[in-house]
C-alpha positions as CSV (number, residue, x, y, z in Angstrom):
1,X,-36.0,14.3,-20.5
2,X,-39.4,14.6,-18.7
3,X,-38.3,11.0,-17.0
4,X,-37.9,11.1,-13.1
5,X,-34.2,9.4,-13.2
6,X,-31.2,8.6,-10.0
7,X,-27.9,7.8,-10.4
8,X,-26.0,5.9,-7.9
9,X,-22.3,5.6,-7.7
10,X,-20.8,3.0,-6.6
11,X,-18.1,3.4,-4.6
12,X,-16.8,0.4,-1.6
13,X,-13.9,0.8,0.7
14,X,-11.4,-1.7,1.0
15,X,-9.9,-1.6,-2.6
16,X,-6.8,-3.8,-3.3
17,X,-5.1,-2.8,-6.6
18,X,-5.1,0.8,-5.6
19,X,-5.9,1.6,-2.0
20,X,-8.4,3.9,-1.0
21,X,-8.8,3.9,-4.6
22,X,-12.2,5.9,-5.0
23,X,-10.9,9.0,-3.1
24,X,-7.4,8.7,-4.1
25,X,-5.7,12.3,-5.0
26,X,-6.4,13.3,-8.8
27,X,-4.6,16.6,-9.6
28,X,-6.0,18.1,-6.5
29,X,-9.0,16.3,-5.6
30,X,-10.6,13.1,-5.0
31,X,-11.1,10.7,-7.8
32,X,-14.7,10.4,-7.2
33,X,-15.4,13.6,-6.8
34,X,-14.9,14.3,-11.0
35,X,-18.2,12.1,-11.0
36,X,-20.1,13.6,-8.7
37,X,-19.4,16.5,-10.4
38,X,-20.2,15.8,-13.7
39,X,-23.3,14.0,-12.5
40,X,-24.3,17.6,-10.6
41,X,-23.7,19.2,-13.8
42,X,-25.7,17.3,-16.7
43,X,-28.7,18.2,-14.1
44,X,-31.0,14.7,-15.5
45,X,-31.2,13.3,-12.1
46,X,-33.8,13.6,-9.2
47,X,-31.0,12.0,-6.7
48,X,-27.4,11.9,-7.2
49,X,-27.0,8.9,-4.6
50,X,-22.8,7.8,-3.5
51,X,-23.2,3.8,-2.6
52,X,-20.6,3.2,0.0
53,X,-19.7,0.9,3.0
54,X,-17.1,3.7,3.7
55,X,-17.2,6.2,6.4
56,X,-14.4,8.2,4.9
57,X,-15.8,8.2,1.2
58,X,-19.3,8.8,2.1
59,X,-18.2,12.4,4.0
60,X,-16.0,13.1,0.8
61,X,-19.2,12.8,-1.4
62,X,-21.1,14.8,0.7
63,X,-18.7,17.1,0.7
64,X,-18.5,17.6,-3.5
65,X,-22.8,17.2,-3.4
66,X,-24.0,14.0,-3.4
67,X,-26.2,11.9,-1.2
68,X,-25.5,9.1,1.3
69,X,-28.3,8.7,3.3
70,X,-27.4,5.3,4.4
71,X,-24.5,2.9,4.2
72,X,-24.3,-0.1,2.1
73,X,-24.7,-3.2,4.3
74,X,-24.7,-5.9,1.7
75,X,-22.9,-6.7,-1.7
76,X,-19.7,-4.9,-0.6
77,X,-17.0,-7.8,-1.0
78,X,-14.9,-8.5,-4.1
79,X,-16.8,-10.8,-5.6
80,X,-20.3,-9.3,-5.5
81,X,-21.9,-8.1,-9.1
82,X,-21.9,-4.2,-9.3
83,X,-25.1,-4.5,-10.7
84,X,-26.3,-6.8,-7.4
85,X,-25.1,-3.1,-5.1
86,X,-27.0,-1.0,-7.3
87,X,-29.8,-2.7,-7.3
88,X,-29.5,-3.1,-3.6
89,X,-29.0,0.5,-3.1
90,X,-32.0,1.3,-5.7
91,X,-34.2,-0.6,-3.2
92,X,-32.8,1.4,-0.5
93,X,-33.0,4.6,-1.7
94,X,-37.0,3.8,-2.9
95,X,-38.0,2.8,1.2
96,X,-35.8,5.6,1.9
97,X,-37.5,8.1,0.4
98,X,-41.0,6.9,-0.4
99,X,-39.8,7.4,-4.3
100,X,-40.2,5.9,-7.5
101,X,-37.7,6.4,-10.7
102,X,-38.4,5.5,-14.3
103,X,-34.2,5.3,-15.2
104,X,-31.2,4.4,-13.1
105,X,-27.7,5.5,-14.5
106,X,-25.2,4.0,-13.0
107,X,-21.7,5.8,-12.9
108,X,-18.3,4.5,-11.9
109,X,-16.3,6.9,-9.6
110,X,-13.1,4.6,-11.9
111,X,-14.4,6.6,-15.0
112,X,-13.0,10.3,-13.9
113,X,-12.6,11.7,-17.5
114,X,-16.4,11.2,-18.1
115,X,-18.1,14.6,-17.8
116,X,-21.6,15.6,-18.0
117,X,-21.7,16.5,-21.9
118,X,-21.4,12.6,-22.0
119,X,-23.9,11.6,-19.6
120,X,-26.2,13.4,-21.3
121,X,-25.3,12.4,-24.9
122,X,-25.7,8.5,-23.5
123,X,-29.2,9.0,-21.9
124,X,-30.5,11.2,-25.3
125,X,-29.7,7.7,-27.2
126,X,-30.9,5.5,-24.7
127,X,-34.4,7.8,-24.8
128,X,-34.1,8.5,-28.7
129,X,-33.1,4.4,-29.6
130,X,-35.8,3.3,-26.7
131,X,-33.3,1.1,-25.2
132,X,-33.9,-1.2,-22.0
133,X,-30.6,-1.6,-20.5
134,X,-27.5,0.4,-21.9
135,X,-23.8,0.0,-21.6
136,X,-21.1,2.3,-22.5
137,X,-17.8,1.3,-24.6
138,X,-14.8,2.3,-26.4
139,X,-13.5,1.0,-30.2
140,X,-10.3,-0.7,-29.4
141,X,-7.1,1.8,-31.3
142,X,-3.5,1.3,-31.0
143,X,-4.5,-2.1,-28.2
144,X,-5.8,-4.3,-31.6
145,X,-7.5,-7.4,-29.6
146,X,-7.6,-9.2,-32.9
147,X,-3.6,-9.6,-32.1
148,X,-4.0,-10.8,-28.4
149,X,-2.0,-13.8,-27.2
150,X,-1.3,-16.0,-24.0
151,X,1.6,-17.1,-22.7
152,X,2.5,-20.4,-21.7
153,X,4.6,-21.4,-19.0
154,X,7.3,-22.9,-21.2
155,X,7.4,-19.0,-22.8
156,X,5.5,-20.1,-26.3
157,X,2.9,-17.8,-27.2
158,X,-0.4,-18.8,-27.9
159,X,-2.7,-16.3,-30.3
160,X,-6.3,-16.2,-29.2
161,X,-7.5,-15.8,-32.7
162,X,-5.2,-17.5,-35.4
163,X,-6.3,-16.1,-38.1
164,X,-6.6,-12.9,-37.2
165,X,-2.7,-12.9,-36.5
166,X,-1.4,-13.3,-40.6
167,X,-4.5,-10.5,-41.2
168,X,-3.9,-6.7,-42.1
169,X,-4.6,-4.8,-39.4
170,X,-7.5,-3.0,-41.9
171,X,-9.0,-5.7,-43.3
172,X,-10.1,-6.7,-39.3
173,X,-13.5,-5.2,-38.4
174,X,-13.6,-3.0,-35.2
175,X,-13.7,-4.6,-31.4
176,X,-15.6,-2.6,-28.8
177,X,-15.2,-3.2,-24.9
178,X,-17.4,-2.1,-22.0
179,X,-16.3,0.8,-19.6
180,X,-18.3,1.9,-16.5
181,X,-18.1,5.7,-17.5
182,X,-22.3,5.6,-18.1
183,X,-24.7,2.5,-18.0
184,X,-28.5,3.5,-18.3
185,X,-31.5,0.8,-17.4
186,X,-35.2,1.0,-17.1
187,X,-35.7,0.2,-13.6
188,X,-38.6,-2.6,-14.3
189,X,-36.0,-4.0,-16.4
190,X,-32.9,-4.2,-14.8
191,X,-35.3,-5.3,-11.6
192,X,-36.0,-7.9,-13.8
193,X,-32.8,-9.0,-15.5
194,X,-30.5,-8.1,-12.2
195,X,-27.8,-7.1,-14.7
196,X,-27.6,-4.6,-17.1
197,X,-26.2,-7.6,-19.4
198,X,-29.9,-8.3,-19.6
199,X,-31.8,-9.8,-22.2
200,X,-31.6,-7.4,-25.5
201,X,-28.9,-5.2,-24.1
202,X,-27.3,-2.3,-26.3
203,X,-24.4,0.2,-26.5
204,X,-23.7,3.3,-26.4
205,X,-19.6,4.4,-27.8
206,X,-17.9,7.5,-26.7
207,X,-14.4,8.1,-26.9
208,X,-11.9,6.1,-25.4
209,X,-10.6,9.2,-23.3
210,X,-13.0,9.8,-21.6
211,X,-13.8,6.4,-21.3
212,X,-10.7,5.3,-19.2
213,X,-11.5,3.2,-16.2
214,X,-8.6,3.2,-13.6
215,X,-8.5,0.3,-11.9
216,X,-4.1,-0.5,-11.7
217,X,-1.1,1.9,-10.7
218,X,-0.4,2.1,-14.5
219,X,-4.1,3.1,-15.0
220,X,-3.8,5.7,-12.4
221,X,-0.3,7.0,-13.9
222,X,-1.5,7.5,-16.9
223,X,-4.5,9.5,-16.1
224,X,-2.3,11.7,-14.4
225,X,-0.3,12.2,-17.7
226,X,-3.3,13.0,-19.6
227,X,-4.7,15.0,-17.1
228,X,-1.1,17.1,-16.9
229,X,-1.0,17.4,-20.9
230,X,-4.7,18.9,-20.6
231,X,-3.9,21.8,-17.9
232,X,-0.8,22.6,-20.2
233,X,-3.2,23.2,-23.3
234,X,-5.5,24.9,-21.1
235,X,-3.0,27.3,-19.7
C-alpha cells in the first residue's frame, strides 16, 4: 500500500439518458458526491482528481473534497473512450503538478453504492494477484444472460444462445459483466495499452449491489428504492 496512487473520476456534462446525471439528487445529495466520498475515505490515494468539462459539477466536487485543478478540454463527447479522458486527465494532472503515480484507479461517479471497504478490497487483489490492468464485475443472478433473446420486427424471438435456452438454469456456468464501481491499472501499462481492456487484463467481483451503475430513469429509480429500504434497516 506503500504505492504513490490517484484516482480520477470521470464525470462530463451534457448527459442525455438522465440529465445532469453526475450531480443528480440521491437521497439528499449529489450522485457523485457518494464517490468522492468513499474515495476520501479508503485514504489509498495521493490525489482524488474530479475529470469534468462542467462548471457546475467541478464546484460540486470541490465542495464534497476533491480536486479540479483544470477542466477537461478534450475527449468529452459521447463517443470518446472513458479510458481516452483518463488518460488524458492522467497527463494533465502529471504537467500539473510536476508528479508521478505508480497506479490510477479509476471510479465512476454512475457507481454510487460503491464505498471505500470496496475500493480498498479491489486494490489489495490487484497488489496481492500483481495484476496490470483490473476491472470490476458482478455474477449475473435473477438477469440469467444464458436466456437472453432478440426480437425481430415481425415479433419472433430470437435466442442468442440456443442451447442454453432447453438447459437448467444450474447446469449453466456463471456470466460475469463489467461495472465501473473500481478499475485499477499500472500507469506504464494502461499508457501503453490506452484501455484498461489491455492485453492480459483481469477481474476483480464484488457484489452486484454495490456494483449498480445507473445510467437510465429505471436505474436511477431503483437506486432510490434500495437506498430507501437501507435508511429503514438503519433507523
Amino acid at each position: 500500500m506503500k504505492n504513490e496512487s490517484i484516482c480520477v473520476i470521470p464525470a462530463r456534462g451534457g448527459s442525455k439518458r438522465i440529465p445532469n446525471k453526475n450531480v443528480i439528487d440521491l437521497n439528499g445529495k449529489p450522485m457523485i458526491a457518494y464517490t468522492i466520498e468513499a474515495a476520501k475515505a479508503s485514504r489509498l490515494f495521493k490525489r482524488i482528481i474530479v475529470s469534468t468539462d462542467d462548471r457546475e459539477i467541478a464546484n460540486i466536487s470541490k465542495r464534497y473534497g476533491a480536486e479540479v485543478p483544470f477542466l477537461r478540454k478534450s475527449y468529452h463527447d459521447d463517443h470518446s473512450p472513458v479510458s481516452l479522458a483518463t488518460l488524458y486527465t492522467l497527463e494533465q494532472a502529471e504537467e500539473y503538478y510536476e508528479e508521478r503515480y505508480d497506479h490510477l484507479i479509476q471510479l465512476l461517479p454512475s457507481c454510487p453504492f460503491r464505498d471505500s471497504d470496496v475500493i480498498v478490497q479491489a486494490y489489495q487483489h490487484f497488489i496481492n494477484t500483481q495484476n496490470k490492468l483490473q476491472i470490476s464485475v458482478f455474477k449475473f443472478g435473477w438477469m440469467n444472460p444464458w436466456w437472453a433473446l432478440k426480437i425481430e420486427e415481425n415479433g419472433e424471438p430470437t435466442p442468442f444462445f440456443t442451447e442454453a435456452v432447453k438447459a437448467r438454469s444450474q447446469d449453466l456456468i456463471d456470466l460475469y459483466c463489467p461495472t465501473g464501481a473500481v478499475w485499477i491499472a499500472n500507469i506504464p501499462d494502461l499508457k501503453k495499452e490506452k484501455t484498461f481492456y489491455g492485453s492480459g487484463y483481469r477481474v476483480y467481483e464484488i457484489n452486484w449491489m454495490k456494483a449498480i451503475d445507473i445510467d437510465t430513469e429505471e436505474d436511477l429509480n431503483m437506486a432510490k428504492a434500495l437506498l430507501q429500504v437501507k435508511n429503514q434497516f438503519q433507523e
